[in-house]
N, C-alpha and C positions, 0 to 999 in steps of 0.2 A: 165391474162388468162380469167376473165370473159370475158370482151369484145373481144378478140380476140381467132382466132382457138389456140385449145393448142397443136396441133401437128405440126403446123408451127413453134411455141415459142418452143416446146424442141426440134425442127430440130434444129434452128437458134443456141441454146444456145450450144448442143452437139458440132454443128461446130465451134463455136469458140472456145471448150474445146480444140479440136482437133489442131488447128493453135495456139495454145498458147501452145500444147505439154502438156496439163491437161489428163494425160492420164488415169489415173486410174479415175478424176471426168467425163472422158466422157464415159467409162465403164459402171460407176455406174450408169447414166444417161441413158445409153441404157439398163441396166437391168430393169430400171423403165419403161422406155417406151415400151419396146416391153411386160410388163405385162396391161398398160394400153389400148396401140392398136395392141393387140395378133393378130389381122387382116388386119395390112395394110403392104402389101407386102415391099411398100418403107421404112419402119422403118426396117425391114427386109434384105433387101435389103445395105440398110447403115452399119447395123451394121457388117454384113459379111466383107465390102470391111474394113470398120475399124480395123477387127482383120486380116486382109489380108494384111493390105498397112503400119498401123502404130504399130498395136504387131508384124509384120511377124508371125503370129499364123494357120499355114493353118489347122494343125486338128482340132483349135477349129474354124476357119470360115464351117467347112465340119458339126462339132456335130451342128452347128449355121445350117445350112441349113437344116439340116433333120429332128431338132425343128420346122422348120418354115414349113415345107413341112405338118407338122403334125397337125400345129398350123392355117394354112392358110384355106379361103376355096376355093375352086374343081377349080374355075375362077381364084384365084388369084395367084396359084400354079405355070403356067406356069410362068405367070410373073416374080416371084422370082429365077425360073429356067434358063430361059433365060438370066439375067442381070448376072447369076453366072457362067455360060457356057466361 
């Protein structure tokens, strides 16, 4: 992680959590990430369609959105809006 972005490296890692069916480690790894980049729409963004496509969790992909909507700023709101629409 020094020499490389570390938001690529815990993209890459959560996604292979996910294709392995690591599901509770790719959770916990999106808990971490979205307190380390509370601002970037696309970790946002992932983690909703995660508890959407592989918990089938849609009330917690909705409380996951409206964290985000709170948590984003004023530009990168719609982003997150749109990709969830």
């Amino acid at each position: 992680m020094q020499y490389n972005n570390p938001k690529k490296i815990y993209i890459h890692l959560v996604k292979i959590y996910e294709r392995t069916e690591k599901l509770e480690a790719a959770d916990e790894l999106y808990k971490v990430m979205i307190k380390k980049f509370r601002e970037s729409s696309k970790v946002w963004v992932q983690y909703c369609l995660f508890a959407l496509r592989l918990q089938k969790d849609a009330d917690g992909a909705r409380k996951l959105l409206d964290r985000s909507l709170k948590s984003l700023p004023k530009r990168k709101r719609t982003e997150c809006q749109r990709n969830n629409t």
